[in-house]
Rosetta silent file (secondary structure, phi, psi, omega in degrees, C-alpha in Angstrom):
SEQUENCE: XXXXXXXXXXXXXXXXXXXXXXXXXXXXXXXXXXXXXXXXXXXXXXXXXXXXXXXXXXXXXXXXXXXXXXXXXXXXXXXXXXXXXXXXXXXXXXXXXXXXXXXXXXXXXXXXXXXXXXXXXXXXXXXXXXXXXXXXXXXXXXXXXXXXXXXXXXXXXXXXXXXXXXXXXXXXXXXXXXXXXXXXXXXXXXXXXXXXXXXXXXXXXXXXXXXXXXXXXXXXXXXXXXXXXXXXXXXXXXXXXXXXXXXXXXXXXXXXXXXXXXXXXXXXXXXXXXXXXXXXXXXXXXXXXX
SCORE:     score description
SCORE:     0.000 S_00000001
   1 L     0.000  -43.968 -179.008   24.711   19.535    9.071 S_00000001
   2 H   -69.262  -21.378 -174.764   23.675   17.569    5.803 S_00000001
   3 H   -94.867  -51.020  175.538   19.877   17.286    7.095 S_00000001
   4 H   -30.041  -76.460 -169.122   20.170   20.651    8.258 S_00000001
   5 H   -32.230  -64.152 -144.773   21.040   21.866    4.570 S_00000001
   6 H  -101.140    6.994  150.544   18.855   20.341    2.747 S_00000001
   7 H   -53.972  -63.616 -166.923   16.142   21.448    5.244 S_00000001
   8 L  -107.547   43.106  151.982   16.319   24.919    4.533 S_00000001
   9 L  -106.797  -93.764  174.828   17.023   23.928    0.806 S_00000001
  10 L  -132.147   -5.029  158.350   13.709   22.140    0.097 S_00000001
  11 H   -54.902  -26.398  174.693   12.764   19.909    2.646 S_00000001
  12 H  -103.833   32.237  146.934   10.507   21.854    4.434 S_00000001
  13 H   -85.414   23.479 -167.709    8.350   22.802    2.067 S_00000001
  14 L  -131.285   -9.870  177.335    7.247   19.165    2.153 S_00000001
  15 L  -141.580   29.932  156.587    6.558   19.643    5.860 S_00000001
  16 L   -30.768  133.407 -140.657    5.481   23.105    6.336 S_00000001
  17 L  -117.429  132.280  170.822    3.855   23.900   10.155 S_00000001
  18 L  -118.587   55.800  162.175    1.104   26.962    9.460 S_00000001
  19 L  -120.856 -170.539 -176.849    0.293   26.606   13.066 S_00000001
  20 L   -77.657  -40.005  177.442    1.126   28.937   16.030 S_00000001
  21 L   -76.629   54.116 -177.107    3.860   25.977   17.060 S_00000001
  22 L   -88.313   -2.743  171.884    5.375   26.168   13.521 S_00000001
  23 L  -134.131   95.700  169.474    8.943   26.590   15.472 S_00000001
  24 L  -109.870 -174.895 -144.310    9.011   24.228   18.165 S_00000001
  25 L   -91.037    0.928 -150.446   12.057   23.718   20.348 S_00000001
  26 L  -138.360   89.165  172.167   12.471   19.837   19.249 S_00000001
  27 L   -87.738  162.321  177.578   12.748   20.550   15.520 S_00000001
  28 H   -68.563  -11.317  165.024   12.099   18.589   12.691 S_00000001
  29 H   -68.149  -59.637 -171.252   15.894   18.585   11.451 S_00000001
  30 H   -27.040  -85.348 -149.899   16.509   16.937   14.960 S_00000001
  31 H   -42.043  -50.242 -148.581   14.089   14.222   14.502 S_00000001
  32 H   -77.924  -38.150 -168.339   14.792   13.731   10.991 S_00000001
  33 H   -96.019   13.071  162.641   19.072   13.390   11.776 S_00000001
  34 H   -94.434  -42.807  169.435   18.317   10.947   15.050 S_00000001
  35 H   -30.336  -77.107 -172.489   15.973    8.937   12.457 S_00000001
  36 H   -50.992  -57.658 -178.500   18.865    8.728   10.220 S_00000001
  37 H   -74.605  -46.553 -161.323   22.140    8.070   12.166 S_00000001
  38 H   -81.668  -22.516  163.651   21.130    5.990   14.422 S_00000001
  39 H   -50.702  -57.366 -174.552   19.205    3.513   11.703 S_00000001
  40 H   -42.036  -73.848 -136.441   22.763    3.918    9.775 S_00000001
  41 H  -118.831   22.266  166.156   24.660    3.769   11.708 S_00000001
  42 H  -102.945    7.338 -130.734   23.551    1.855   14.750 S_00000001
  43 L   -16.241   42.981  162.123   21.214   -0.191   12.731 S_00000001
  44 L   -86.171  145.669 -151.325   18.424   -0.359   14.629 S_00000001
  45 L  -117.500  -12.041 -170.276   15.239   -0.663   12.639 S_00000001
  46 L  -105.009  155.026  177.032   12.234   -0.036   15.029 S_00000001
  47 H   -79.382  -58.512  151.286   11.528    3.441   15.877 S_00000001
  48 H    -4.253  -73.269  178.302   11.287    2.325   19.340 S_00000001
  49 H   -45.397  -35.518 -166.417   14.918    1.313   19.302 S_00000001
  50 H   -69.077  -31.637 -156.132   15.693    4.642   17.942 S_00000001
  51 H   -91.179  -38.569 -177.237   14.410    6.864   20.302 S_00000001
  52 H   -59.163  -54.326 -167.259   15.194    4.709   23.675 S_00000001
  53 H   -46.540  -50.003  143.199   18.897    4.728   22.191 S_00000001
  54 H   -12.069  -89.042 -167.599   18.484    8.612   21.490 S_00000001
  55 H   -69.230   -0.275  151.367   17.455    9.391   24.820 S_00000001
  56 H   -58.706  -66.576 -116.305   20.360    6.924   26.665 S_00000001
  57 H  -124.726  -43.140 -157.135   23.039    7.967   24.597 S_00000001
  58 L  -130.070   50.565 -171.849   22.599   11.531   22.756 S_00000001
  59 L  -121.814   26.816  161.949   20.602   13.667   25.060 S_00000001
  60 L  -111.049  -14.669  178.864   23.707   16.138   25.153 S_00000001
  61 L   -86.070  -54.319 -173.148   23.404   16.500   21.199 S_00000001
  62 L   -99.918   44.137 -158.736   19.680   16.384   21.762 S_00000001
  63 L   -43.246   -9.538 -176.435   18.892   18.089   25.044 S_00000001
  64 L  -127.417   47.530  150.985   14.992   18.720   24.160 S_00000001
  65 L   -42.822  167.380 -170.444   13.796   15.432   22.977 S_00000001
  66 L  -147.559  158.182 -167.439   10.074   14.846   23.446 S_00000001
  67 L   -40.306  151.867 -172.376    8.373   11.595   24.482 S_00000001
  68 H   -63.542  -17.353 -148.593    8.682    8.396   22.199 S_00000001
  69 H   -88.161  -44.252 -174.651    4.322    8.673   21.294 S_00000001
  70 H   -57.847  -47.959  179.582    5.286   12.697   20.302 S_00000001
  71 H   -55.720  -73.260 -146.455    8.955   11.366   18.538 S_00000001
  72 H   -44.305  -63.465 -147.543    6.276    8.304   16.313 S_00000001
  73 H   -45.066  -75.935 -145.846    3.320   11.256   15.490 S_00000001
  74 H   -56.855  -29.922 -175.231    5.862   14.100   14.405 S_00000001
  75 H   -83.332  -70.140 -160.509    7.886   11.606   11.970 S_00000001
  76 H   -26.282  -10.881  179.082    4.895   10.135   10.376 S_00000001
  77 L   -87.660  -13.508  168.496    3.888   13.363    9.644 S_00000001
  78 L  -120.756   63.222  177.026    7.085   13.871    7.392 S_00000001
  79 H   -57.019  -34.301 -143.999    6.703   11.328    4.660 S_00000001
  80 H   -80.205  -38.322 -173.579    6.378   14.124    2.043 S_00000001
  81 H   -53.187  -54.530 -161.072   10.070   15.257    3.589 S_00000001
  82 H   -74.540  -17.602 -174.284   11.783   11.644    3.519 S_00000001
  83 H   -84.017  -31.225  179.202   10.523   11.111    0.175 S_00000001
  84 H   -90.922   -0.597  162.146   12.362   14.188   -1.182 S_00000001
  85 H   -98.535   -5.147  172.224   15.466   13.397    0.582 S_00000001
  86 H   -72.210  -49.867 -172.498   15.648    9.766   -0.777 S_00000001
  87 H   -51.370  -62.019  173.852   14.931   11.483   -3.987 S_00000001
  88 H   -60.320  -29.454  177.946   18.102   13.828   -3.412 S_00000001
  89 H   -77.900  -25.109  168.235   20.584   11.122   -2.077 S_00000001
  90 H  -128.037   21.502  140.908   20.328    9.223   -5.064 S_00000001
  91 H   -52.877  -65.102 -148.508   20.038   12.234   -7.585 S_00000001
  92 L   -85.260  -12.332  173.030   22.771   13.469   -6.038 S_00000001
  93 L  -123.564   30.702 -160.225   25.379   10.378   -5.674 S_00000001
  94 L   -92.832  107.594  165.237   24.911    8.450   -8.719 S_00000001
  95 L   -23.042  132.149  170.571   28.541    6.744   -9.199 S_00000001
  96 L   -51.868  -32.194  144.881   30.084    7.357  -12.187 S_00000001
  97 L   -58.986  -12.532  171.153   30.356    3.491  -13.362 S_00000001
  98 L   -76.950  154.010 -157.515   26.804    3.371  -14.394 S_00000001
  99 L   -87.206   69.635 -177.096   25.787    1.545  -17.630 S_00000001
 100 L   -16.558  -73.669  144.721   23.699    4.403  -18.907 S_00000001
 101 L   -27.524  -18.579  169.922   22.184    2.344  -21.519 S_00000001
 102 L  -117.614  137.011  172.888   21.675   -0.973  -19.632 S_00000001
 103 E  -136.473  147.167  168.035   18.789   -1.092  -16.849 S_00000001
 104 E  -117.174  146.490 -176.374   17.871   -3.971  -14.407 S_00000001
 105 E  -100.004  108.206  153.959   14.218   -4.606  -13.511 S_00000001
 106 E  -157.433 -165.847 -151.825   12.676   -6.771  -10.664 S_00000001
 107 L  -145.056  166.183 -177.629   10.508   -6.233   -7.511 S_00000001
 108 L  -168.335  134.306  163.418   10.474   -7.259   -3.912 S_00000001
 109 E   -80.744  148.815 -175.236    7.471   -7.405   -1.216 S_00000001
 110 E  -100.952   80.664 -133.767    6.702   -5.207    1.579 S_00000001
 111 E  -133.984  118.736  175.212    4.543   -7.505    3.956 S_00000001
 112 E  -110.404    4.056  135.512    2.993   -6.378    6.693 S_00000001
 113 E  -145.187  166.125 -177.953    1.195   -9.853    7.409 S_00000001
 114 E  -133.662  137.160  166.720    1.636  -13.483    5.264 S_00000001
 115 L   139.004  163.293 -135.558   -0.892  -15.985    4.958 S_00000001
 116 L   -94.258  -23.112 -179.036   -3.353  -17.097    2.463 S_00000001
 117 L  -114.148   41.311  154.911   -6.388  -16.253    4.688 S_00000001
 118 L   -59.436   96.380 -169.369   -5.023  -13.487    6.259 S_00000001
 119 L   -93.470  150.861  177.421   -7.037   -9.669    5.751 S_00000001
 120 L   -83.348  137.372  166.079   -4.523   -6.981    6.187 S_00000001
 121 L  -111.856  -24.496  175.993   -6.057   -4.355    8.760 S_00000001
 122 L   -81.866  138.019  171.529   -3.134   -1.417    8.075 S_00000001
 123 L    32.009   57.302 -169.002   -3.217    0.848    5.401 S_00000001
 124 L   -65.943   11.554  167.505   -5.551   -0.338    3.347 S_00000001
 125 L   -51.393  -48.200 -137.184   -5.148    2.957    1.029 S_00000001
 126 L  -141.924  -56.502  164.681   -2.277    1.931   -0.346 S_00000001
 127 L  -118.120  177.134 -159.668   -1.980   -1.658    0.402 S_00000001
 128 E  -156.810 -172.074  177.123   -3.759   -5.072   -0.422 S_00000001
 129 E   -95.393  128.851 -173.537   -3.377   -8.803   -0.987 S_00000001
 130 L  -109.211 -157.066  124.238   -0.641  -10.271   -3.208 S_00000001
 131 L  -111.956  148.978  178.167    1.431  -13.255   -3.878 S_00000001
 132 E  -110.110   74.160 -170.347    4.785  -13.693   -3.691 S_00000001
 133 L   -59.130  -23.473 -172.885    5.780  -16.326   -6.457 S_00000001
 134 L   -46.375  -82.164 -172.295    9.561  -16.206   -4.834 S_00000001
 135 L   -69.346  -56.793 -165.922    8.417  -17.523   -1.119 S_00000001
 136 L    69.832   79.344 -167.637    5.041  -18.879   -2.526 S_00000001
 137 E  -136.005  120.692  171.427    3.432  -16.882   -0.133 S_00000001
 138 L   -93.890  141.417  178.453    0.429  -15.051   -0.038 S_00000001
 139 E  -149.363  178.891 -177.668    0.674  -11.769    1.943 S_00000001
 140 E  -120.733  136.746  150.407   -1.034   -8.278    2.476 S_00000001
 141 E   160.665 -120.771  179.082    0.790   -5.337    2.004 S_00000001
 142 E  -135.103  163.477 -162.425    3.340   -3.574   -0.847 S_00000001
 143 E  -120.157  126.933  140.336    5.498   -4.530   -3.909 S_00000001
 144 E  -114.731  129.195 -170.162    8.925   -2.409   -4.655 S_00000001
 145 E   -69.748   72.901  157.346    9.839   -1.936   -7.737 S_00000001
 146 E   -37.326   93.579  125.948   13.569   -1.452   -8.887 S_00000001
 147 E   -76.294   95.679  178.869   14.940    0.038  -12.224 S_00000001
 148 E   -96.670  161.997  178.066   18.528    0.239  -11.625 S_00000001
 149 E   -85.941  126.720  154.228   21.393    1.395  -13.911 S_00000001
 150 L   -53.462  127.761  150.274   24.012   -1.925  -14.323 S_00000001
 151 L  -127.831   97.415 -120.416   27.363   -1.636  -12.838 S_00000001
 152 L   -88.100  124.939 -158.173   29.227   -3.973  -13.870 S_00000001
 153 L    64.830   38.123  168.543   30.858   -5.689  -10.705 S_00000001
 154 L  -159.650  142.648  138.025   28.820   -3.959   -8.145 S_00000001
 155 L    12.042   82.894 -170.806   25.303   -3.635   -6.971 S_00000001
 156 L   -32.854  159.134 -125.066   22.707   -1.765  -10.093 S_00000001
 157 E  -159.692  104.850  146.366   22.530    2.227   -8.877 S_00000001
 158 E   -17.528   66.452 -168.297   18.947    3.397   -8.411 S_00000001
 159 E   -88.831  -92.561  114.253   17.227    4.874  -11.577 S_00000001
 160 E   -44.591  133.345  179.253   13.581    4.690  -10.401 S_00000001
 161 E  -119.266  131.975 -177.583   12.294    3.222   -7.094 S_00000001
 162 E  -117.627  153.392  130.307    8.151    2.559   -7.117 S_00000001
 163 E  -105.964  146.834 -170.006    5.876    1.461   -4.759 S_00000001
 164 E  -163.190  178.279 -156.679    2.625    0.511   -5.466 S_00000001
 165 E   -78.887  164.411  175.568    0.056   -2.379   -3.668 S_00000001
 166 L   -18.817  -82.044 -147.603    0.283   -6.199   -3.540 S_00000001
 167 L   -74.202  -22.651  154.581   -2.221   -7.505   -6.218 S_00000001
 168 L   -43.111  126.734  173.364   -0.381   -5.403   -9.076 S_00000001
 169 L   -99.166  160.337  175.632    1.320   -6.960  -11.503 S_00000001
 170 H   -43.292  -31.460 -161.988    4.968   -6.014  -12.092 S_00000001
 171 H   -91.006  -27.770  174.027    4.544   -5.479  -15.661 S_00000001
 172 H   -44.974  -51.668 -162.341    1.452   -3.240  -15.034 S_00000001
 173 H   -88.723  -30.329 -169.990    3.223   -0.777  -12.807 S_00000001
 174 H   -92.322    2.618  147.524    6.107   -0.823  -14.598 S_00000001
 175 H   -64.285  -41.712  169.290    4.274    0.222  -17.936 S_00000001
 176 H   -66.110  -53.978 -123.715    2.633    2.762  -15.859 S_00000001
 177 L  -106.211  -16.930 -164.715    4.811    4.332  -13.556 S_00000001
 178 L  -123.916   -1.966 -170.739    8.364    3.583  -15.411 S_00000001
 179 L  -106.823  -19.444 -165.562    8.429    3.263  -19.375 S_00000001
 180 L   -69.719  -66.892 -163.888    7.259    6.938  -19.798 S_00000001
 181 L   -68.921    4.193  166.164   11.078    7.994  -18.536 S_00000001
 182 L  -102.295  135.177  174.909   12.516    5.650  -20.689 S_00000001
 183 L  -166.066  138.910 -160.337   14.388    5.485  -23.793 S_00000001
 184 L    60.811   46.013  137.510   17.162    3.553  -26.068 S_00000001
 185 L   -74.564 -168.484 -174.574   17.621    1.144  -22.969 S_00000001
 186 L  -149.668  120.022 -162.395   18.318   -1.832  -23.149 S_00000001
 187 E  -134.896  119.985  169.517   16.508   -3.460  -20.049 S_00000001
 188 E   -70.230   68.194  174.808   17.243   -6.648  -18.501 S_00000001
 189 E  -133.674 -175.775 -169.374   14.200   -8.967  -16.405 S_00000001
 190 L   -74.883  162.415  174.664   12.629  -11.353  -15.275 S_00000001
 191 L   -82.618   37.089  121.687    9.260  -13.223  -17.589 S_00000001
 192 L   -61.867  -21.213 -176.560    7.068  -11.942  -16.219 S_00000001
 193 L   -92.612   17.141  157.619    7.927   -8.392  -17.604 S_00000001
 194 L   -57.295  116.188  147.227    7.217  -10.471  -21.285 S_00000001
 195 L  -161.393  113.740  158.912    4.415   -9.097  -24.205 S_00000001
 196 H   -60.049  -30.807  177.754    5.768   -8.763  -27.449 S_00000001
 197 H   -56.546  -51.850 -163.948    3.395   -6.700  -28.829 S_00000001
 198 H   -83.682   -7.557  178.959    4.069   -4.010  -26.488 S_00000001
 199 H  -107.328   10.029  170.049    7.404   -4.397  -26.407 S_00000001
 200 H   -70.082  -32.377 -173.409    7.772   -4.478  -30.422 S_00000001
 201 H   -61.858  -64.807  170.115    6.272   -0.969  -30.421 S_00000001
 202 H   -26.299  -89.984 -170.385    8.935    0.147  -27.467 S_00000001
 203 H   -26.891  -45.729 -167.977   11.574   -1.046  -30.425 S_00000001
 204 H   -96.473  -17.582  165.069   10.234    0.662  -32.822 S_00000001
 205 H  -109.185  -26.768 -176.014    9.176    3.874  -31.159 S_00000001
 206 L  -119.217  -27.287 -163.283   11.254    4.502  -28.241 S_00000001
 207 L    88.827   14.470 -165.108   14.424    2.044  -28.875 S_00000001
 208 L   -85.539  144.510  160.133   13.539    0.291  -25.601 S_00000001
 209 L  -142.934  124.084 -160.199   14.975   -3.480  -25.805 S_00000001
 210 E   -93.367  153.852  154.861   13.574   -6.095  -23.176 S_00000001
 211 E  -128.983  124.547  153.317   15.870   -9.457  -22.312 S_00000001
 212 L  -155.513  175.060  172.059   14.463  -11.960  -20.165 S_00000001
 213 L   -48.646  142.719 -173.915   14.837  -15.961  -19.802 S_00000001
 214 L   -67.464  114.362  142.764   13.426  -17.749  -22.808 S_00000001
 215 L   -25.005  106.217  169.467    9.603  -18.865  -22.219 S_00000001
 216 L   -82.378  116.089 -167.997    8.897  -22.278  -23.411 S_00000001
 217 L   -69.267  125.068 -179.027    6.321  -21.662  -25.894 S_00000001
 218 L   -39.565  109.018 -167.085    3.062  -23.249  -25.274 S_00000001
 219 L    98.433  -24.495 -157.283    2.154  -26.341  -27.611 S_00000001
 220 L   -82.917  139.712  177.290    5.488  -26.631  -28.951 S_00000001
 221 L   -44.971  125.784  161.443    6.372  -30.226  -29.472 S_00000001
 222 H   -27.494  -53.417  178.791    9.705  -31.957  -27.889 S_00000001
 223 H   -40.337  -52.741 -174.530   11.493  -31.902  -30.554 S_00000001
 224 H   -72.883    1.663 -174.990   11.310  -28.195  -30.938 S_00000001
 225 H   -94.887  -37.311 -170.252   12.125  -27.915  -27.334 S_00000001
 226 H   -68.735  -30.958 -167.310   15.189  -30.277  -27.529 S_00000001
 227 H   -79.628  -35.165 -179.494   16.484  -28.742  -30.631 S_00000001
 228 H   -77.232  -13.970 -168.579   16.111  -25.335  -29.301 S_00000001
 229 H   -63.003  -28.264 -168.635   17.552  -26.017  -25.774 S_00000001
 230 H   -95.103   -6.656  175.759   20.693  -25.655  -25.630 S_00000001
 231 H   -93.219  -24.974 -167.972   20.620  -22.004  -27.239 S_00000001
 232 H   -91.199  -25.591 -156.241   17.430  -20.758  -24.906 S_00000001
 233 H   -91.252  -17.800 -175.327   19.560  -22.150  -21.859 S_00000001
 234 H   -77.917  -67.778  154.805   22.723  -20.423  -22.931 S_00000001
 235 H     3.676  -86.729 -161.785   20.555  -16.986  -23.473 S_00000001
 236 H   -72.235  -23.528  153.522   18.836  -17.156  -20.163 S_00000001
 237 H   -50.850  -23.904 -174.992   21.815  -18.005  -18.272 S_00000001
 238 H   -80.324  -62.958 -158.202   23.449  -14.870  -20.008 S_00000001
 239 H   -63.611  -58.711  168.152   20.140  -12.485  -19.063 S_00000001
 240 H   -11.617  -68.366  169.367   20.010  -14.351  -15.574 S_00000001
 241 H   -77.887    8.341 -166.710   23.696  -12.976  -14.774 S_00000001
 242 H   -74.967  -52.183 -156.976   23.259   -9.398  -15.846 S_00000001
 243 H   -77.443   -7.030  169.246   20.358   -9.746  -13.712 S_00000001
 244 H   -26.708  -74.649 -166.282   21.980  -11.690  -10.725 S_00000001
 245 H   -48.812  -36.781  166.043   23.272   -8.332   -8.654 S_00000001
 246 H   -35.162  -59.067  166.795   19.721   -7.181   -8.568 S_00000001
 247 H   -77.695  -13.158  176.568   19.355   -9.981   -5.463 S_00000001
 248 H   -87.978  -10.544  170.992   21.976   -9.572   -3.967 S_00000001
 249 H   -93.083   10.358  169.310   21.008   -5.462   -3.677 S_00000001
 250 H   -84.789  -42.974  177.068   17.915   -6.654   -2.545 S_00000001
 251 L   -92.773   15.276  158.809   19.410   -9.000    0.161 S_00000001
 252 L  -115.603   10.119 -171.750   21.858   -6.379    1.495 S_00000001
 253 H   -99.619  -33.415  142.769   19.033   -4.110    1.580 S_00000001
 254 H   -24.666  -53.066 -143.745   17.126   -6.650    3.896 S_00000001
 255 H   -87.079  -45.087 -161.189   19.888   -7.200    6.179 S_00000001
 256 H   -71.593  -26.567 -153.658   21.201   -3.621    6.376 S_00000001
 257 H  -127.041    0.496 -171.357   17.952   -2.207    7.216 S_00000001
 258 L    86.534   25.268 -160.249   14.886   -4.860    7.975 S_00000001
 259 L   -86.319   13.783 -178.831   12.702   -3.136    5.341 S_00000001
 260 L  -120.334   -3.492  163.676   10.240   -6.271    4.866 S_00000001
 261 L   -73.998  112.298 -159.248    9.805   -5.990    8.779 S_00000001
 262 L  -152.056   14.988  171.992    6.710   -3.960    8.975 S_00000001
 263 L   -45.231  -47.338  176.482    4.344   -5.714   11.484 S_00000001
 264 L   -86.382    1.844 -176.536    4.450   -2.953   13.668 S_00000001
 265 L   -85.448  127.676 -174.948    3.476   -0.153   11.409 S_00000001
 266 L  -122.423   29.663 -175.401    0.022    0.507   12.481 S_00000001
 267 L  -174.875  151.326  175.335   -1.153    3.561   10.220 S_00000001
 268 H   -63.969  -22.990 -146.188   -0.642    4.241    6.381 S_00000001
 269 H  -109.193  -22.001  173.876    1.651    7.318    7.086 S_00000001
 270 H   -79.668  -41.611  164.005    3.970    4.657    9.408 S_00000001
 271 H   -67.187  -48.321  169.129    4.339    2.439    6.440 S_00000001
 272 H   -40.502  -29.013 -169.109    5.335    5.046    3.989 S_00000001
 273 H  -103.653  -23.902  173.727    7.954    6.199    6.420 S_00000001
 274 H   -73.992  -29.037  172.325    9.330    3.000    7.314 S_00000001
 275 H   -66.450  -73.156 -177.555    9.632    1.973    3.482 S_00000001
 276 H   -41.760  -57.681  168.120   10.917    5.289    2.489 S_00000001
 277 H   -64.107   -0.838  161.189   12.730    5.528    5.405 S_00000001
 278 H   -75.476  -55.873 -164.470   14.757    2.240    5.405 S_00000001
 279 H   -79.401   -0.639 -169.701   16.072    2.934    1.760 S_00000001
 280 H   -84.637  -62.114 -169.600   17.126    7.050    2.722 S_00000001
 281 H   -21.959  -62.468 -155.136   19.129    4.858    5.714 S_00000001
 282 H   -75.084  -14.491  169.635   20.390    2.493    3.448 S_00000001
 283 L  -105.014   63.561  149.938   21.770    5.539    0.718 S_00000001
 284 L  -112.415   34.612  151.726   22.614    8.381    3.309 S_00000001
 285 L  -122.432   28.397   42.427   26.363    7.020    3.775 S_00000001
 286 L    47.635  -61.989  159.724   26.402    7.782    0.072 S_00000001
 287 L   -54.634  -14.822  147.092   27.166   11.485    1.227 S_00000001
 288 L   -99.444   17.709 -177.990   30.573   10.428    2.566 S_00000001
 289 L   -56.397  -36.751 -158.336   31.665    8.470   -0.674 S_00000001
 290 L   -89.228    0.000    0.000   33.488   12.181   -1.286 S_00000001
């Protein structure tokens, strides 16, 4: 009923059929609510999985299913849909505990192969070769980006989710694709998302204020590091726990849905829907909060 709604609300303008089979008897709400429940709430993570378990289990809900190669084609074809219903589930549920005013920042790889002399052959459009300072890993594929709202004893709340290719750096995309919508935060990361210059302007023009772990400044002598130490360690232990919950919504977002397994996506329009379509999994039980 909820994919249903928001079908004939605005998803399908994102997957409009101008062809003579623009109504066929297997519709795209179908597809779109066996996609969903059974990653939720069966968690299976493969499309594969989805569809034999579909067609075992649910072929009395879903009496006109069509073949698993017909099931892959027809979702990949509705990225532009899953992206606007990701968009709506966490427009549309954002908890009431968020720290308007506080945001946490970090990133997480999408890897659809690792190694240092590896070439990536999928969806080179989109994705490329990175590193992974975390793992210390080189891999090919995509980096997502997190700005969440802080909630203080729970898991940061989606405020922008990006994706964009390996070999970007984090502060680059997030200068691009995320500083525009911001203002008067107060924003919480890791150092890599350091330059003073750019972010004394943010202070002084927008009211943006970055925290990350103290840098030990280049050249500076022992002394000034010993004298200074015990105040930079108390600092970055302070920024450190705001930003703590950030991994752990990374590592339930792993576990619930498999989203860095992506081996098997063999077309650009298969990763986009397995990325998108892991996190709509992991917020569509977000709609029964009420």
């Amino acid at each position: 009923m909820y994919v249903c709604s928001k079908y004939d609300e605005t998803l399908n303008c994102y997957c409009q059929r101008y062809s003579n089979n623009s109504k066929p008897q297997f519709t795209d709400q179908e597809i779109l609510t066996i996609y969903l429940f059974v990653g939720s709430e069966q968690r299976y993570t493969r499309i594969k999985e989805i569809h034999s378990f579909a067609k075992e289990y649910l072929l009395d809900w879903f009496p006109g299913l069509v073949a698993y190669q017909t099931f892959v084609y027809r979702l990949n074809r509705m990225v532009g849909a899953v992206q606007e219903l990701l968009r709506h589930l966490i427009v549309s549920n954002k908890p009431d505990d968020c720290d308007e005013d506080t945001l946490i920042v970090d990133s997480m790889p999408i890897m659809t192969c690792c190694g240092r002399n590896r070439q990536g052959k999928v969806a080179r459009e989109i994705a490329d070769k990175g590193y992974c300072s975390t793992k210390n890993q080189y891999y090919h594929g995509l980096r997502l980006h997190l700005v969440g709202y802080r909630r203080k004893g729970h898991l940061p709340f989606p405020f922008q989710i990006v994706l964009s290719s390996a070999s970007e750096n984090d502060l680059t995309v997030f200068k691009r694709e995320c500083v525009p919508a911001i203002a008067g935060k107060t924003i919480f990361a890791d150092m890599i998302y350091r330059d003073n210059p750019y972010w004394g302007q943010e202070r002084e023009y927008k009211h943006n204020e970055l925290l990350t772990p103290v840098k030990a400044v280049k050249g500076a002598t022992e002394q000034e590091k010993q004298r200074n130490k015990a105040a930079d360690d108390l600092f970055s232990a302070a920024v450190s726990s705001v930003r703590e919950p950030v991994e752990a919504f990374y590592s339930r977002l792993i576990d619930k849905t498999n989203i860095q397994r992506t081996q098997k996506c063999r077309s650009t329009a298969g990763l986009l829907i397995h990325t998108l379509g892991k996190l709509a999994i992991a917020f569509i039980s977000l709609i029964f909060n009420y």
